[in-house]
Each structure stands twice: as structure tokens, then as C-alpha cells.
N, C-alpha and C positions, 0 to 999 in steps of 0.2 A: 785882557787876554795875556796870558804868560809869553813871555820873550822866548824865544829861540834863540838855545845856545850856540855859538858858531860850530859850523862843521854837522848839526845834525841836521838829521832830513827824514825823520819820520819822528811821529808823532804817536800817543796811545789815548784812543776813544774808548770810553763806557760807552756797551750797548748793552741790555739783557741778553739773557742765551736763547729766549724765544725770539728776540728780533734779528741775533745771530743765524737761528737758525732757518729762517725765512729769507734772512740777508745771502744764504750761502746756495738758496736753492736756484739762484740765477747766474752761477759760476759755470764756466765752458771748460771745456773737454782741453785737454794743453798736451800729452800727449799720455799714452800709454808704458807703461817701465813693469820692470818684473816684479816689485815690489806691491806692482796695481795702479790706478789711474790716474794721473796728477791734473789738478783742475786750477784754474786762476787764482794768485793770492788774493786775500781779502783789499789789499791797496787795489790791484789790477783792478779788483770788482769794484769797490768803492768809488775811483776816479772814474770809469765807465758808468755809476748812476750819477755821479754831480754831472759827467757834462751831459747828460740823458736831461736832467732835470734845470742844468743852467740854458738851454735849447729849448727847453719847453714851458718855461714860467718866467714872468717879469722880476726884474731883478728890484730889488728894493732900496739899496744900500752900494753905493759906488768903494767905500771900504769897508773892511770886515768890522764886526763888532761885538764886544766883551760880551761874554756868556754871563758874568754874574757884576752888578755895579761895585767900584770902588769907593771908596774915601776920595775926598778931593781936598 
């Protein structure tokens, strides 16, 4: 897993646009402006499915782990 530089605190995920777009149909109403409706950012969304999904399935792994194997 890539290190976290200090001081930042977001991060950028690949997802497709088709499972963005699936991903976005579950965002709440935040409030109305004149410009038209503002609905939750994709973080907002995103953290409300992990703990949705760390709540409702057994965890595997007590630390995270590397997406793709290194050299050792």
C-alpha cells in the first residue's frame, strides 16, 4: 500500500462510471440552493457504505492489506 504523505487526508479511488453511477444513486438530499440540489459527497457516501458493510460482514484481516504484492 502507498504511504500517506503527511498532512493529507484524502485519497483517489478508481471506480468505473457505471459503478459510479450506481454508487451515487444512494446519496441524500443535504440541502436545497438556487443553483439546484446538493446531495452528499461521494466521501460522505462512501464512509456511510464501509460502516454499512463493516456492521454487517466478518472482518478478515485485523490490518489493512496491499492491493497488489511487492518485492521483498
Amino acid at each position: 500500500m502507498a504511504r500517506r504523505k503527511a498532512d493529507n487526508t484524502h485519497t483517489t479511488i478508481s471506480i468505473r462510471w457505471t459503478s459510479k453511477e450506481r454508487f451515487r444513486k444512494y446519496s441524500q438530499l443535504v440541502k436545497k440552493t438556487r443553483n439546484g440540489d446538493m446531495y452528499e459527497s461521494d466521501a460522505v457516501l462512501f464512509d456511510k457504505i464501509l460502516e454499512y458493510y463493516e456492521n454487517n460482514h466478518e472482518q478478515e484481516h485485523q490490518t489493512p492489506k496491499d492491493t497488489y504484492p511487492t518485492k521483498s
